[in-house]
N, CA, C and O atoms as a Maestro MAE file, in Angstrom:
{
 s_m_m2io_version
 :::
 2.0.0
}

f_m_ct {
 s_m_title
 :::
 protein
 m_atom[284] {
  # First column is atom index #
  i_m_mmod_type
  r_m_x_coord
  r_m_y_coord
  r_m_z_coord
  i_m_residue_number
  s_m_chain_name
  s_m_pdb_residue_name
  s_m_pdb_atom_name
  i_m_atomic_number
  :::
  1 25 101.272 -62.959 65.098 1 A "UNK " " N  " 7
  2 3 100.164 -62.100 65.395 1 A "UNK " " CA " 6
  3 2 99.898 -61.192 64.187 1 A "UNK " " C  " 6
  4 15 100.976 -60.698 63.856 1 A "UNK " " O  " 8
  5 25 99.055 -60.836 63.517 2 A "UNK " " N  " 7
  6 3 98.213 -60.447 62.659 2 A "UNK " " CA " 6
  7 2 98.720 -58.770 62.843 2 A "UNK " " C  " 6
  8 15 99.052 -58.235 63.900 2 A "UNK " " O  " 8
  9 25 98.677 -58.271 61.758 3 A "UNK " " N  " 7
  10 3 99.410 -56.484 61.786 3 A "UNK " " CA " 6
  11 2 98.055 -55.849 61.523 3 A "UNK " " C  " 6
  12 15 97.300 -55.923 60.554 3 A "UNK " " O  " 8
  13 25 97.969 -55.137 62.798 4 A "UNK " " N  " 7
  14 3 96.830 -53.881 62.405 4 A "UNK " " CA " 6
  15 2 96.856 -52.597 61.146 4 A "UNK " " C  " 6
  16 15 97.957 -52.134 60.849 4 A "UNK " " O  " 8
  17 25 96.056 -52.259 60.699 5 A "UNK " " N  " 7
  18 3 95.793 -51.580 59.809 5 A "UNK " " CA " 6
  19 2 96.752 -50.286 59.941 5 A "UNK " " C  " 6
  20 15 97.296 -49.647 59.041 5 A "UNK " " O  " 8
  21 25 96.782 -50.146 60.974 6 A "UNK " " N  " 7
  22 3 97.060 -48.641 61.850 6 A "UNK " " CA " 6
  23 2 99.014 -49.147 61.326 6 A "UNK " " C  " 6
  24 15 99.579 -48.316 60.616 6 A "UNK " " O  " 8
  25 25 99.590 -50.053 61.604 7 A "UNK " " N  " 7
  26 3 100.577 -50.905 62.337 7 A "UNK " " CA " 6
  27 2 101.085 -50.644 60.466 7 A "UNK " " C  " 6
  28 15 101.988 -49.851 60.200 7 A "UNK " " O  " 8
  29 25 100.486 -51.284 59.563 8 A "UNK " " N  " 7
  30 3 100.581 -51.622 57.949 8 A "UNK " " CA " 6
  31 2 100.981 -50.166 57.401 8 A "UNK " " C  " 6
  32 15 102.033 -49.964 56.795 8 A "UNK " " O  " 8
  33 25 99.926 -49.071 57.709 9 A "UNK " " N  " 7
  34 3 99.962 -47.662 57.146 9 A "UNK " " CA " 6
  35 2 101.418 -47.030 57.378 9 A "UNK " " C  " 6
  36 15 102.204 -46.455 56.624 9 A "UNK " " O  " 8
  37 25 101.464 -47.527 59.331 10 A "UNK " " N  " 7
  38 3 103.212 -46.860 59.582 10 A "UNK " " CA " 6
  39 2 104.117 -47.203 58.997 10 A "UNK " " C  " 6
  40 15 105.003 -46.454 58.587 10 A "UNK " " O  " 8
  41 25 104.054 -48.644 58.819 11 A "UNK " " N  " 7
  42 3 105.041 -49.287 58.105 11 A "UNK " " CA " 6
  43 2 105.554 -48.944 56.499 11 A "UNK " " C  " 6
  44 15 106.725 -48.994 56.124 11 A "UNK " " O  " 8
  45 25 104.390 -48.590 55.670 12 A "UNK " " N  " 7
  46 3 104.414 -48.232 54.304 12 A "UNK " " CA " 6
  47 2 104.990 -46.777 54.661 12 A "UNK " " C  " 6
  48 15 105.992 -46.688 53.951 12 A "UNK " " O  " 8
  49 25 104.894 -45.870 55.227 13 A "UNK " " N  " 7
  50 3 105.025 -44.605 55.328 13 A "UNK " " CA " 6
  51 2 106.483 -44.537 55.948 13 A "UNK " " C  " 6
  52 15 107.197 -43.588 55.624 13 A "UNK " " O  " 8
  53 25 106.983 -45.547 56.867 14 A "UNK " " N  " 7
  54 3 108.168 -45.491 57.155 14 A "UNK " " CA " 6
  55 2 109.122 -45.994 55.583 14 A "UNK " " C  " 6
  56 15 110.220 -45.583 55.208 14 A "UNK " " O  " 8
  57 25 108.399 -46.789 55.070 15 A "UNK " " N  " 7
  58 3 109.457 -47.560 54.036 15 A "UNK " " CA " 6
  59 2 109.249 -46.547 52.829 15 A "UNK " " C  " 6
  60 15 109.922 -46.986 51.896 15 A "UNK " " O  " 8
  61 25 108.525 -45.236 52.407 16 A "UNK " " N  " 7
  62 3 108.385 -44.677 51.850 16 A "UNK " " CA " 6
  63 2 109.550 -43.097 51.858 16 A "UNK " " C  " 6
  64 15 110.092 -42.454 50.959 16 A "UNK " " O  " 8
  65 25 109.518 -42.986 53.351 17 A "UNK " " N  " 7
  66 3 110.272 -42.349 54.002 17 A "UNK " " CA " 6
  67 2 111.786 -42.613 53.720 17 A "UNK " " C  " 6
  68 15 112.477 -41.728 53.214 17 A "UNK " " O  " 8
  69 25 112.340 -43.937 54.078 18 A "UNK " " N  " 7
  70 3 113.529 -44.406 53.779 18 A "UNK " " CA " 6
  71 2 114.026 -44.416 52.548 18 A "UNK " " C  " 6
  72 15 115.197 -44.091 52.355 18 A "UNK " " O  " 8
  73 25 113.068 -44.853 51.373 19 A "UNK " " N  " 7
  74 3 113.101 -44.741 50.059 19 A "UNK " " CA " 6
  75 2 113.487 -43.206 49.516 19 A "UNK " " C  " 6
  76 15 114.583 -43.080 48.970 19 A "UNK " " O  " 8
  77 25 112.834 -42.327 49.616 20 A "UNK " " N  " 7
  78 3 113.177 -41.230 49.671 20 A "UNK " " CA " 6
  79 2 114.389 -40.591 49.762 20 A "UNK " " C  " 6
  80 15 115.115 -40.169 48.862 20 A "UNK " " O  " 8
  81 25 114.575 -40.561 51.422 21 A "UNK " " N  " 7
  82 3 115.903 -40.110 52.000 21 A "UNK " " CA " 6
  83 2 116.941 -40.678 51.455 21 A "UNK " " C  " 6
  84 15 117.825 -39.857 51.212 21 A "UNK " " O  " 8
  85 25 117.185 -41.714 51.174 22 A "UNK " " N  " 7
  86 3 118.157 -42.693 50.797 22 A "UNK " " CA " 6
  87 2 118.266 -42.676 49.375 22 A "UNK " " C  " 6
  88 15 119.234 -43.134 48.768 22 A "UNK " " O  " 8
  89 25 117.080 -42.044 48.744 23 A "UNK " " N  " 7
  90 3 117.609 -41.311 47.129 23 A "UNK " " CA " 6
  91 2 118.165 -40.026 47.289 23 A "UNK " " C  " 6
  92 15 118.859 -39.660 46.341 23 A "UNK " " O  " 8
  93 25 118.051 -39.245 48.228 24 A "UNK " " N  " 7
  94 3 118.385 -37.838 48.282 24 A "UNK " " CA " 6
  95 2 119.903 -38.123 48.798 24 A "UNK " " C  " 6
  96 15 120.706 -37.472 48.130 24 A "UNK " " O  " 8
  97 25 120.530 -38.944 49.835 25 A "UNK " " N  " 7
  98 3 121.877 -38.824 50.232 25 A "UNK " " CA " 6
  99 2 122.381 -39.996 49.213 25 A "UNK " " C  " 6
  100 15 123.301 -40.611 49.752 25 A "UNK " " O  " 8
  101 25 122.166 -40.355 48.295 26 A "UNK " " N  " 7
  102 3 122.535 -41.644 47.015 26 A "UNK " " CA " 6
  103 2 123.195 -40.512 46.247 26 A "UNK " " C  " 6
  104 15 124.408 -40.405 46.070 26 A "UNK " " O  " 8
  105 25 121.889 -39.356 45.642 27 A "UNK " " N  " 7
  106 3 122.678 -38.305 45.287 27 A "UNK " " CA " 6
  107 2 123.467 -37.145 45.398 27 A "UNK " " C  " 6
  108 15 124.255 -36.605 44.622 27 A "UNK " " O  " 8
  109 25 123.037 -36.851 46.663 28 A "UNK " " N  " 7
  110 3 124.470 -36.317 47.280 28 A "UNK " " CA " 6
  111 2 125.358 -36.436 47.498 28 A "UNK " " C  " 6
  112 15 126.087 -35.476 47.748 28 A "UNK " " O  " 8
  113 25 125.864 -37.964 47.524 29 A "UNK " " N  " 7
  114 3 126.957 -38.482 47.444 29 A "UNK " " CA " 6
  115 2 127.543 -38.459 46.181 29 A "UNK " " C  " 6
  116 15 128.737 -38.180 46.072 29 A "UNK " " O  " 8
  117 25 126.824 -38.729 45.175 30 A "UNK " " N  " 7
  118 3 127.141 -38.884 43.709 30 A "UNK " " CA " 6
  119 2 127.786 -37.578 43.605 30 A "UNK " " C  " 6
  120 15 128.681 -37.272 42.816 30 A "UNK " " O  " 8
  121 25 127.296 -36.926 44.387 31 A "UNK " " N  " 7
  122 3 127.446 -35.275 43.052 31 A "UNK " " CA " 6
  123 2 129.141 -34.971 44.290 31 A "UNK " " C  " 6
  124 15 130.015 -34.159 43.985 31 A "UNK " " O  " 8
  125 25 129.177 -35.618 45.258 32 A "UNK " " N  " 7
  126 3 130.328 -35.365 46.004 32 A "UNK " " CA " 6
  127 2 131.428 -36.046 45.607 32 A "UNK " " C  " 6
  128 15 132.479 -35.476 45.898 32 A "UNK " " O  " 8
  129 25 131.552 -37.269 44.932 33 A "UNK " " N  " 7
  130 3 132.561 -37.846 44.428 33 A "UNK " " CA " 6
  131 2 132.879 -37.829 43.168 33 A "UNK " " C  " 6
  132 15 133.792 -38.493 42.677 33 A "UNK " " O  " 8
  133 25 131.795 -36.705 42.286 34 A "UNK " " N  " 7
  134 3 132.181 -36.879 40.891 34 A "UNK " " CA " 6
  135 2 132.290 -35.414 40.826 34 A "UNK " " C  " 6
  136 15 131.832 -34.946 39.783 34 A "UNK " " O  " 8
  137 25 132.824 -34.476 41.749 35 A "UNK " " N  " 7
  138 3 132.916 -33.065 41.150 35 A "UNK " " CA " 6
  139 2 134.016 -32.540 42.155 35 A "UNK " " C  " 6
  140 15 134.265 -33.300 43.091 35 A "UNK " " O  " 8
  141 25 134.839 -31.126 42.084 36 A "UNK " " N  " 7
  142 3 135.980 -31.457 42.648 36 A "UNK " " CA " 6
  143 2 135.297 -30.167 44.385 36 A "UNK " " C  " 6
  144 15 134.336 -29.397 44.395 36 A "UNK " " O  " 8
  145 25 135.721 -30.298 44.869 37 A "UNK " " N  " 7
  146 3 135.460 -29.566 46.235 37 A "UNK " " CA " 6
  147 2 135.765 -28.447 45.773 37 A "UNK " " C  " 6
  148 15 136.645 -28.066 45.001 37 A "UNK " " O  " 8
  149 25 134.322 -27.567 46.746 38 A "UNK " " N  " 7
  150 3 134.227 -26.199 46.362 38 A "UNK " " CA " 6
  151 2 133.858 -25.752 44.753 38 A "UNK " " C  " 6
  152 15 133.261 -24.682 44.637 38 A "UNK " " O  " 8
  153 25 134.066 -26.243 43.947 39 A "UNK " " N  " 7
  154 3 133.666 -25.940 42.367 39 A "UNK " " CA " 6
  155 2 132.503 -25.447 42.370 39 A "UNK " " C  " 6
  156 15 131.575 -26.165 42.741 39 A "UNK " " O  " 8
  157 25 132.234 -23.980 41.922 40 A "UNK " " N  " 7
  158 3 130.785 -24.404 41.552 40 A "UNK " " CA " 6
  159 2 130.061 -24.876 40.846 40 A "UNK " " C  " 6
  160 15 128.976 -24.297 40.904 40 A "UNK " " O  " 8
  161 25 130.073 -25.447 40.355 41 A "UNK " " N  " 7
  162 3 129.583 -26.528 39.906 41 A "UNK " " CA " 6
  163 2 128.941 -27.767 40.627 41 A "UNK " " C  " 6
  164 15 127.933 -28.368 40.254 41 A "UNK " " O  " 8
  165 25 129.784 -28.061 41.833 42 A "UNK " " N  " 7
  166 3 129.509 -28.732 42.702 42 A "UNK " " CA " 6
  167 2 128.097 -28.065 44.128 42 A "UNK " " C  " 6
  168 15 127.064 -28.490 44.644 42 A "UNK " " O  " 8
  169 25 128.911 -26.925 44.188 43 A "UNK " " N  " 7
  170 3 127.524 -26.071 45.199 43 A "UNK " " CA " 6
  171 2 126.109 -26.043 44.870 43 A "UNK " " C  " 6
  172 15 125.103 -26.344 45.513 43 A "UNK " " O  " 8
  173 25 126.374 -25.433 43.248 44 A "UNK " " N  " 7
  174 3 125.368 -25.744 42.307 44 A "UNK " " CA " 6
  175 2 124.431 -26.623 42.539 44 A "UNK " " C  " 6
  176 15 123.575 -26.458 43.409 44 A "UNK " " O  " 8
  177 25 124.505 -27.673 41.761 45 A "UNK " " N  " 7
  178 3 124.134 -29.197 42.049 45 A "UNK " " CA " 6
  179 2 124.047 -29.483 43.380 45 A "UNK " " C  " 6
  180 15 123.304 -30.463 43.423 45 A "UNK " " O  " 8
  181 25 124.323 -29.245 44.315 46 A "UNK " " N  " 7
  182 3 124.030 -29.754 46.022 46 A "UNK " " CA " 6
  183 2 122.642 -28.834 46.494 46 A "UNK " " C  " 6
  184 15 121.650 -29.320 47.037 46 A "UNK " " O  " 8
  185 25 122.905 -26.854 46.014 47 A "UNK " " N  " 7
  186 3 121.718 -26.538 46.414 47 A "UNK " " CA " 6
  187 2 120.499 -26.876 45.608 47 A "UNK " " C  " 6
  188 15 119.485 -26.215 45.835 47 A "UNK " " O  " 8
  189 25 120.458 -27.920 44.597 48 A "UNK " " N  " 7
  190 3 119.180 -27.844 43.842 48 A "UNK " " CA " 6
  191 2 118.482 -28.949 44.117 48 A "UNK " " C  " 6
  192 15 117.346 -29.291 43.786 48 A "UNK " " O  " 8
  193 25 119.611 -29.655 45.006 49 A "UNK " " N  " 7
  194 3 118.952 -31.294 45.478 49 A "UNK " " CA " 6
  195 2 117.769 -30.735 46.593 49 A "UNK " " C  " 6
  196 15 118.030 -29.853 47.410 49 A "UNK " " O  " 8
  197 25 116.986 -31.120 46.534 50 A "UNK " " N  " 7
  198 3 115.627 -31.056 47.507 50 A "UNK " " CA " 6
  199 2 115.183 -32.527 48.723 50 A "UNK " " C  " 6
  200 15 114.658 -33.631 48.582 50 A "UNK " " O  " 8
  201 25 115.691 -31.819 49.755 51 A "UNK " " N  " 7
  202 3 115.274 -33.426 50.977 51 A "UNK " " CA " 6
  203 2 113.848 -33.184 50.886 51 A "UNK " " C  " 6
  204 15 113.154 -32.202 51.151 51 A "UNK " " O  " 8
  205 25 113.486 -34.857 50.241 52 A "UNK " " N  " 7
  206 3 112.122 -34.924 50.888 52 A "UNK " " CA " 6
  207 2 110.981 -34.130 51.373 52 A "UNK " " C  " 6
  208 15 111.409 -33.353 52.227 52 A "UNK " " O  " 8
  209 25 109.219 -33.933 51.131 53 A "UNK " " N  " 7
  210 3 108.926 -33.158 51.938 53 A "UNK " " CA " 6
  211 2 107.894 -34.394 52.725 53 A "UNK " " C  " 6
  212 15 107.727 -35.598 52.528 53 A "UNK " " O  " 8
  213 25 107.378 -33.484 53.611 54 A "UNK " " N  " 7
  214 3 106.031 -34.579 53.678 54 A "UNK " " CA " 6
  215 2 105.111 -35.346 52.893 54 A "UNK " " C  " 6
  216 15 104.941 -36.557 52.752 54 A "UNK " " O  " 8
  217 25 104.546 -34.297 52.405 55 A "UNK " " N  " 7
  218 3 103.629 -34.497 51.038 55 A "UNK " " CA " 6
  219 2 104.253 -35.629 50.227 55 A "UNK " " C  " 6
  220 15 103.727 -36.724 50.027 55 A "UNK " " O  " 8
  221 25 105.336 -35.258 49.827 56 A "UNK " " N  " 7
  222 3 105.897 -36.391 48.958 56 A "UNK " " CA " 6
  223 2 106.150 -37.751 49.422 56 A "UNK " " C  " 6
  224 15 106.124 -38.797 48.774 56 A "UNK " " O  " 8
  225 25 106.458 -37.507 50.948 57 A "UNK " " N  " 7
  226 3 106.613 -39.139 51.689 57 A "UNK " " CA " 6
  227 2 105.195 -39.994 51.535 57 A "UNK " " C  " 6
  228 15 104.939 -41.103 51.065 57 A "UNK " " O  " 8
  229 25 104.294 -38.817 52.235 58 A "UNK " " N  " 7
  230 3 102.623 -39.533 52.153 58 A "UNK " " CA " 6
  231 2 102.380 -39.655 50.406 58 A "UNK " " C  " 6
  232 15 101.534 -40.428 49.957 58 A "UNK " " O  " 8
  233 25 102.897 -39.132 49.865 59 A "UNK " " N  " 7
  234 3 102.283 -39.851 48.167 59 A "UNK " " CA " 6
  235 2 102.620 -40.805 48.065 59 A "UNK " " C  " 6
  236 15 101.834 -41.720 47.821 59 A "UNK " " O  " 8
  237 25 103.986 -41.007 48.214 60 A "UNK " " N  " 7
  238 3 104.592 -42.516 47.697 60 A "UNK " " CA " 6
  239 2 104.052 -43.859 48.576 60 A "UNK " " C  " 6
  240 15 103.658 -44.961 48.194 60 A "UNK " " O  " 8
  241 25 104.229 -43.210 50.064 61 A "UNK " " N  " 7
  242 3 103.456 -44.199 50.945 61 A "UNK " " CA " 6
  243 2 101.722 -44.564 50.403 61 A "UNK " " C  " 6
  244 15 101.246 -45.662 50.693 61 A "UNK " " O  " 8
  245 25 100.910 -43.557 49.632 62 A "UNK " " N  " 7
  246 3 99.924 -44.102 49.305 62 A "UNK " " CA " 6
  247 2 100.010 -44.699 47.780 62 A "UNK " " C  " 6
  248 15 99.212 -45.338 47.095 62 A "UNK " " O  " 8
  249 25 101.067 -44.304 47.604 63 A "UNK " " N  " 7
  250 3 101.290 -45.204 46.264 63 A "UNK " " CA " 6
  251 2 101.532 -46.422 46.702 63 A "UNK " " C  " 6
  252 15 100.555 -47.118 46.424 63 A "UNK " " O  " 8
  253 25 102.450 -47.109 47.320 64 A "UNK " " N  " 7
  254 3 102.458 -48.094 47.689 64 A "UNK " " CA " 6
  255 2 101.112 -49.195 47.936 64 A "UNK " " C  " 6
  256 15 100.834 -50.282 47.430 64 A "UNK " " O  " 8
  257 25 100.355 -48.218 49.110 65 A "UNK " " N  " 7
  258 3 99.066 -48.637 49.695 65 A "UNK " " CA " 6
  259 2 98.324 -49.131 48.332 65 A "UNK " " C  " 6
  260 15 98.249 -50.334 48.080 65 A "UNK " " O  " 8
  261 25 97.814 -48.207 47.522 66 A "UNK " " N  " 7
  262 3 97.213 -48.866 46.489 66 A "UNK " " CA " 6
  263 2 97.994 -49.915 45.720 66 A "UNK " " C  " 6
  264 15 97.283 -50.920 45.743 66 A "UNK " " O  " 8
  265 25 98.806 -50.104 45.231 67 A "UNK " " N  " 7
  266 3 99.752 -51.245 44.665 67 A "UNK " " CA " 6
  267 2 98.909 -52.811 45.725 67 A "UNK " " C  " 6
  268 15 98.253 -53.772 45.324 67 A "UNK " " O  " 8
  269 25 99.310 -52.440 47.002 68 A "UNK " " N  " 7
  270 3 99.242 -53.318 47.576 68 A "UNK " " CA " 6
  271 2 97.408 -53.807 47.532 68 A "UNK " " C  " 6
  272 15 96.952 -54.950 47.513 68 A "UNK " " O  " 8
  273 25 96.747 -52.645 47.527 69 A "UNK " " N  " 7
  274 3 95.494 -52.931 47.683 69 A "UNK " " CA " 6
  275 2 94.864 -54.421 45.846 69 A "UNK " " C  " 6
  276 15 94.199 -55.435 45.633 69 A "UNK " " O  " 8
  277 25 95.716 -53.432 45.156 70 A "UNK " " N  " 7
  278 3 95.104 -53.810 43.940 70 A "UNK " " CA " 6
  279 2 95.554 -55.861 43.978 70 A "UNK " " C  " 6
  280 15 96.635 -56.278 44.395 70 A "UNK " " O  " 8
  281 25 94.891 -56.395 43.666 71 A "UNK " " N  " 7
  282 3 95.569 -57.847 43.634 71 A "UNK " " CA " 6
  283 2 95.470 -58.308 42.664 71 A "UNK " " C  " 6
  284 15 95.936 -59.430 42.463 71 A "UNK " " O  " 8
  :::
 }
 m_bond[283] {
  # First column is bond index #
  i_m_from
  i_m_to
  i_m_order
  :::
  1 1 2 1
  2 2 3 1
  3 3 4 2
  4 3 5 1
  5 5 6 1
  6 6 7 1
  7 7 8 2
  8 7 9 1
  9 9 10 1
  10 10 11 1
  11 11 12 2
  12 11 13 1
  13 13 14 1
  14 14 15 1
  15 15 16 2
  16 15 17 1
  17 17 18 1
  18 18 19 1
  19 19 20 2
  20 19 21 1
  21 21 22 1
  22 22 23 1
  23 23 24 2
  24 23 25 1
  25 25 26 1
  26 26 27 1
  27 27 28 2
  28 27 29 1
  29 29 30 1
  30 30 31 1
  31 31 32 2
  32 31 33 1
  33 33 34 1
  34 34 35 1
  35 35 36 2
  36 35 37 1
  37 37 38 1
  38 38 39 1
  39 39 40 2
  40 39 41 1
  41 41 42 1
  42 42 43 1
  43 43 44 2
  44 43 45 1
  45 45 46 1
  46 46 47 1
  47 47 48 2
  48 47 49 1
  49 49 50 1
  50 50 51 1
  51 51 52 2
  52 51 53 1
  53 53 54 1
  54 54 55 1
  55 55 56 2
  56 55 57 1
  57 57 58 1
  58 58 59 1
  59 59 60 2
  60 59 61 1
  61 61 62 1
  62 62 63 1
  63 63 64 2
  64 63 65 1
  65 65 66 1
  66 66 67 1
  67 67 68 2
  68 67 69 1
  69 69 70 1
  70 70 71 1
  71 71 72 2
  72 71 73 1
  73 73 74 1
  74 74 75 1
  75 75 76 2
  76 75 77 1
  77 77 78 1
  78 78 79 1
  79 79 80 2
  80 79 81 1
  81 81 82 1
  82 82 83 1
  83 83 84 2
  84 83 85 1
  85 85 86 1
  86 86 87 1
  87 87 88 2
  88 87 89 1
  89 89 90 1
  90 90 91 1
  91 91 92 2
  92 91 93 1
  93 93 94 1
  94 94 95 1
  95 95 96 2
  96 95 97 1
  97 97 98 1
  98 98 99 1
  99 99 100 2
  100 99 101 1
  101 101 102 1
  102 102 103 1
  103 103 104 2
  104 103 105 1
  105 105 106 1
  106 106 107 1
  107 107 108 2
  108 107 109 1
  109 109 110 1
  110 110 111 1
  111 111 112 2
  112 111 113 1
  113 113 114 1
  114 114 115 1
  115 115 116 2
  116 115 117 1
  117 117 118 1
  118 118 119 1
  119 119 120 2
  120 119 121 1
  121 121 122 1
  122 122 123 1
  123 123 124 2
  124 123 125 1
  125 125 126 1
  126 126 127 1
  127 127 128 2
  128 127 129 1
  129 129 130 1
  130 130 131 1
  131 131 132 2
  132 131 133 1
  133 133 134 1
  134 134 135 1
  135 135 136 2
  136 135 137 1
  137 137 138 1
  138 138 139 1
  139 139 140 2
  140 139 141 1
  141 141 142 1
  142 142 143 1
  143 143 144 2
  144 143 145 1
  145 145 146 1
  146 146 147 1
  147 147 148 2
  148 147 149 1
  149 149 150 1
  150 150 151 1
  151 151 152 2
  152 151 153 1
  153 153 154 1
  154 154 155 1
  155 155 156 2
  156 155 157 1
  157 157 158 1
  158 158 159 1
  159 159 160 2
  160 159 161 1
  161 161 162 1
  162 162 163 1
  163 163 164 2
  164 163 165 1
  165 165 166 1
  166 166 167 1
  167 167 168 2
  168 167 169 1
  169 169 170 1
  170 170 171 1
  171 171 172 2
  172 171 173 1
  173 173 174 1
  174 174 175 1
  175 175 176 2
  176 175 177 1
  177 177 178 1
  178 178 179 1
  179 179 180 2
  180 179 181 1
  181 181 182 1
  182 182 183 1
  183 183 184 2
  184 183 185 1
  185 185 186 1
  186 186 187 1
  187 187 188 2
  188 187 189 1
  189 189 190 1
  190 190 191 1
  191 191 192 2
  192 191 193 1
  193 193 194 1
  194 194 195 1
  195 195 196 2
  196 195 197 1
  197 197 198 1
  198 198 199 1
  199 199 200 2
  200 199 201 1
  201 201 202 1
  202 202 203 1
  203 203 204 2
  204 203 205 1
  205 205 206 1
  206 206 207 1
  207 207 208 2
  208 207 209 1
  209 209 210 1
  210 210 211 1
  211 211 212 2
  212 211 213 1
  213 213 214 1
  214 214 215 1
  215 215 216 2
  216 215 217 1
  217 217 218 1
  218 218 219 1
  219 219 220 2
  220 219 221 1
  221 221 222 1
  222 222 223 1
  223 223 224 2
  224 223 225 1
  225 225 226 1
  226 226 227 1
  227 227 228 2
  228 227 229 1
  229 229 230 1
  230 230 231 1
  231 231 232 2
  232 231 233 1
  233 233 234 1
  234 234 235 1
  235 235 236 2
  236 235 237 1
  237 237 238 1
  238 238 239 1
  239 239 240 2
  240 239 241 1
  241 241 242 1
  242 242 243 1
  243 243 244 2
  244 243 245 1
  245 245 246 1
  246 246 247 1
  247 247 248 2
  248 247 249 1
  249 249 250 1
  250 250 251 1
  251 251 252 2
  252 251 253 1
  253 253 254 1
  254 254 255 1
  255 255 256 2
  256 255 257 1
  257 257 258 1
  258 258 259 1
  259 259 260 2
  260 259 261 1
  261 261 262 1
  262 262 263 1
  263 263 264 2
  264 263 265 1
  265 265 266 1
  266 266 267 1
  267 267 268 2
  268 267 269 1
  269 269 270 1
  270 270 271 1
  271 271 272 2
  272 271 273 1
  273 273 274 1
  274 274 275 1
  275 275 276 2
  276 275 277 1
  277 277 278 1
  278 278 279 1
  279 279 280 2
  280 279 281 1
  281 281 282 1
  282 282 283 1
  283 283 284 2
  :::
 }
}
């Protein structure tokens, strides 16, 4: 069955979403196994990481959209 427009948009916006999040805990992890607990150094680097906002999910999701549009 054929994916509605509506159906395509969620989908890019979900996979935009995941992309995201999954760079933000990639590096949170990084900065957790390469620095020693409690250091600051380590606090440091954890408060400067930024989760995702909206805005930024819907950019990438319309980044996508156009990619896909262009053929």
């Amino acid at each position: 069955m054929p994916r509605t427009p509506y159906e395509i948009r969620f989908d890019l916006l979900n996979y935009a979403m995941g992309h995201l999040t999954g760079q933000y805990y990639s590096d949170l992890e990084r900065i957790r196994e390469s620095s020693q607990e409690n250091s600051p150094e380590r606090i440091t680097k954890i408060a400067q990481l930024k989760y995702p906002t909206k805005s930024e999910i819907i950019n990438l999701a319309n980044e996508y959209k156009e990619f896909i549009d262009n053929k």
